[in-house]
N, C-alpha and C positions, 0 to 999 in steps of 0.2 A: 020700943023706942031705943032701949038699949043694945038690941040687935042691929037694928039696922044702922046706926052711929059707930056696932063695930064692923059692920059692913062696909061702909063708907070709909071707916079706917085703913081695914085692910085693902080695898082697889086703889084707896090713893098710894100707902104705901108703896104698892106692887108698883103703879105706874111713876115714882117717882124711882125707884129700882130699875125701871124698863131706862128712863131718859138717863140715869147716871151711864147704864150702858152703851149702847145708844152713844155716848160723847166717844167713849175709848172704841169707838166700835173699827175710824180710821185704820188709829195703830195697829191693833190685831190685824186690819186686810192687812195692811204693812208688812208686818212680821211674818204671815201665813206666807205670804209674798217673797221675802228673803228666802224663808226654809226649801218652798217649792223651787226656787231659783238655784240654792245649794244642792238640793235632791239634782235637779235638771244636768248643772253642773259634770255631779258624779257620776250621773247615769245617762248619755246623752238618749234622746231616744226611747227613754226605757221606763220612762214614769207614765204609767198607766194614767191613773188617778190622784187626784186632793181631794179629801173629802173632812169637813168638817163635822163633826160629832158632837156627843156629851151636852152638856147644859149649855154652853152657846147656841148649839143649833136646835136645841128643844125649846126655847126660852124660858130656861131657868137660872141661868144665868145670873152670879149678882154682880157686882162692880169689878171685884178681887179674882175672882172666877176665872181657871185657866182655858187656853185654847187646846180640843185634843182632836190633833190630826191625825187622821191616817193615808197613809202612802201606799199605792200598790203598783208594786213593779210589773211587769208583764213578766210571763212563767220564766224565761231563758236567762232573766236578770237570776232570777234564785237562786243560781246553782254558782255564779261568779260573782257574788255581790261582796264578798266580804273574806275574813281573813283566813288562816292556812290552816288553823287547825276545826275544820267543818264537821270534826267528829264531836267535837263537846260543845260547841255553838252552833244553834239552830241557824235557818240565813237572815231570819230578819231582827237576832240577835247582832248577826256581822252586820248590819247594814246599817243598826243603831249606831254602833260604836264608828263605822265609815262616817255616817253625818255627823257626828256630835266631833270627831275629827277636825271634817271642815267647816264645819259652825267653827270652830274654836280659834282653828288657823285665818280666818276671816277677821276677826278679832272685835266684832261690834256685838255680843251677845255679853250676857253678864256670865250668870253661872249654869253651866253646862253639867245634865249628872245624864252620861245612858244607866239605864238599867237594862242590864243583859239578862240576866238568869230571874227573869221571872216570866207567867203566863204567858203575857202578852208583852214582852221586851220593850220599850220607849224611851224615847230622850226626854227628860224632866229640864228646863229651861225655865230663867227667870232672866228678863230682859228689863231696865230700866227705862221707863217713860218719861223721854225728854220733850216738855216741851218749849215750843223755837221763844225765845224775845216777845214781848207781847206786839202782835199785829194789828192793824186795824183790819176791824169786819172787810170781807172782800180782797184784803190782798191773800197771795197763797202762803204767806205764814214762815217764808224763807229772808223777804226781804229783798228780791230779784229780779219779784213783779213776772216772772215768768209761767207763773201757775203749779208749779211742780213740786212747791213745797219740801223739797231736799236741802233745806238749809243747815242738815246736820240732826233734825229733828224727826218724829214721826207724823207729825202733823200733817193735814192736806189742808191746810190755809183757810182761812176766811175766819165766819161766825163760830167754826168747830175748833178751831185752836184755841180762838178766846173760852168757849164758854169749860173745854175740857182741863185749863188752868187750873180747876178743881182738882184735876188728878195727878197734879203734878208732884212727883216724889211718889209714886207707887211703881210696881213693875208690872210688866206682860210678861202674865205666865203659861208655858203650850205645852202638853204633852204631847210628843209626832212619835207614831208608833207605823209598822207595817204589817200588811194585810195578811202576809203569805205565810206559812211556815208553822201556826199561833191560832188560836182558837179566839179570833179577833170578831166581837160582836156588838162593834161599836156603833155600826151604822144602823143594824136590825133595832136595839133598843133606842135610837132615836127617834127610828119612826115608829115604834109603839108608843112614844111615849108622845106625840104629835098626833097618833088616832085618839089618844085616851083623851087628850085635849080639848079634841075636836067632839068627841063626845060628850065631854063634862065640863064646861065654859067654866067655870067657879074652878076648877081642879088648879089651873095657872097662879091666878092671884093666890089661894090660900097656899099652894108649895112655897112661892116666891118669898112670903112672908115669913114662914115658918122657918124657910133658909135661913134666914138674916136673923132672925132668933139665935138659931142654931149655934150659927157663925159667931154671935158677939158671945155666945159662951165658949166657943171654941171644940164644939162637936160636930161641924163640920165636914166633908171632903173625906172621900172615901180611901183614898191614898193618905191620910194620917191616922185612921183607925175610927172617924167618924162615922157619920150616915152620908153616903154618896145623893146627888141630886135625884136620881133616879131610884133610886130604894125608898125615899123620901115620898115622893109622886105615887110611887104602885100603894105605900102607906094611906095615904089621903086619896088617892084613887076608889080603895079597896072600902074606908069608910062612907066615904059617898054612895058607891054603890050599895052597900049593906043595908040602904035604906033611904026614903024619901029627904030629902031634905031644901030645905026653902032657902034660897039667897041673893038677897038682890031682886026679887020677884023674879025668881027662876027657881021654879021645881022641879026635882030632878026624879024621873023614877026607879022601883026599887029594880036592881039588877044584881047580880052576884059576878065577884070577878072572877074568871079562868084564869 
């Protein structure tokens, strides 16, 4: 009895983590949106790919949870993308420090950090989530009636401005990182961690949960010294597999992980 009540705990949990997300979900296209538009911008032509990764696109994701993009320029961009001294900066080092540039000179981003000299170079950003006046359900959230929801906010209007009110006074966080140059394995460990899912039904909710544990002690996010999302998962992955285990009237069998 006591099992299955913290069984029931944890999937509500999880699925009330899914819907907080879920509300901010707009801003983030939003924002992904500007970046890709700045990218475009500076490289006419020459943006290969967007591609969203990390615990957004795995859905592990929790509310606070940053957006981490990666950009791949096509090959000819690499060699011109960035600044003069090409011998001690890699190019998708110069290419950080080009957008976070014009992110900044744009002037609607909060705080702008690139990180150049590391593995995988990336622009660390924290944007604040404005939301417009409160709307009534159905209109687009600007006041214009126009549907477009540009009233200064990130909002796309209606039921989803209102009910994301909740999140109002927190920021949109993104790490945009590129592909080239950088030992970037952003997108392979997303779909691993989307087979292992797809494998182990139970694996999502108990990550999800364990996150938010994690988080309200502040060990956390692998960029401050915590447990990254994905190290987390291969963790609870790794014990499921080691052996049968029953949850939710789902048995799971034994397997060992590679």
């Amino acid at each position: 009895m006591a099992l299955a009540s913290l069984s029931a705990d944890v999937t509500d949990l999880a699925a009330e983590l899914g819907t907080l997300c879920a509300m901010r979900a707009p801003w983030q296209a939003a924002l992904v949106s500007r970046i890709g538009a700045c990218a475009a911008a500076l490289w006419p032509g020459q943006v290969g790919t967007m591609a969203v990764f990390g615990s957004v696109a795995a859905g592990l994701a929790l509310p606070e949870s940053d957006i981490d993009l990666a950009i791949t320029l096509i090959p000819a961009m690499a060699a011109r993308a960035g600044a003069t001294d090409a011998a001690t900066l890699p190019a998708a080092a110069q290419c950080v420090a080009h957008l976070a540039n014009a992110i900044c000179a744009q002037g609607w981003a909060g705080d702008v950090t690139p990180v150049e000299r590391a593995a995988v170079p990336c622009l660390r950003m924290a944007v604040p989530l404005v939301v417009p006046p409160a709307p009534n359900d159905g209109e687009d959230g600007d006041g214009d009636g126009d549907g477009d929801g540009d009233g200064g906010g990130w909002g796309d209007g209606g039921g989803t401005v209102a009910r994301a009110r909740m999140c109002d006074g927190f920021r949109l966080l993104a790490d945009v990182s590129f592909t080239h140059g950088c030992a970037h394995c952003g997108e392979e460990a997303t779909r691993i961690a989307l087979e292992l899912q797809a494998e182990l039904p139970v694996l999502r909710p108990i990550a999800l949960v364990l996150r938010q544990c994690l988080a309200r002690h502040g060990v956390v996010g692998g960029n401050g010294g915590g447990l990254s999302a994905h190290a987390l998962m291969l963790i609870c992955a790794t014990i499921l597999r080691a052996g049968t285990v029953s949850y939710t009237h789902l048995t799971l069998p034994t397997k060992r992980i590679v």
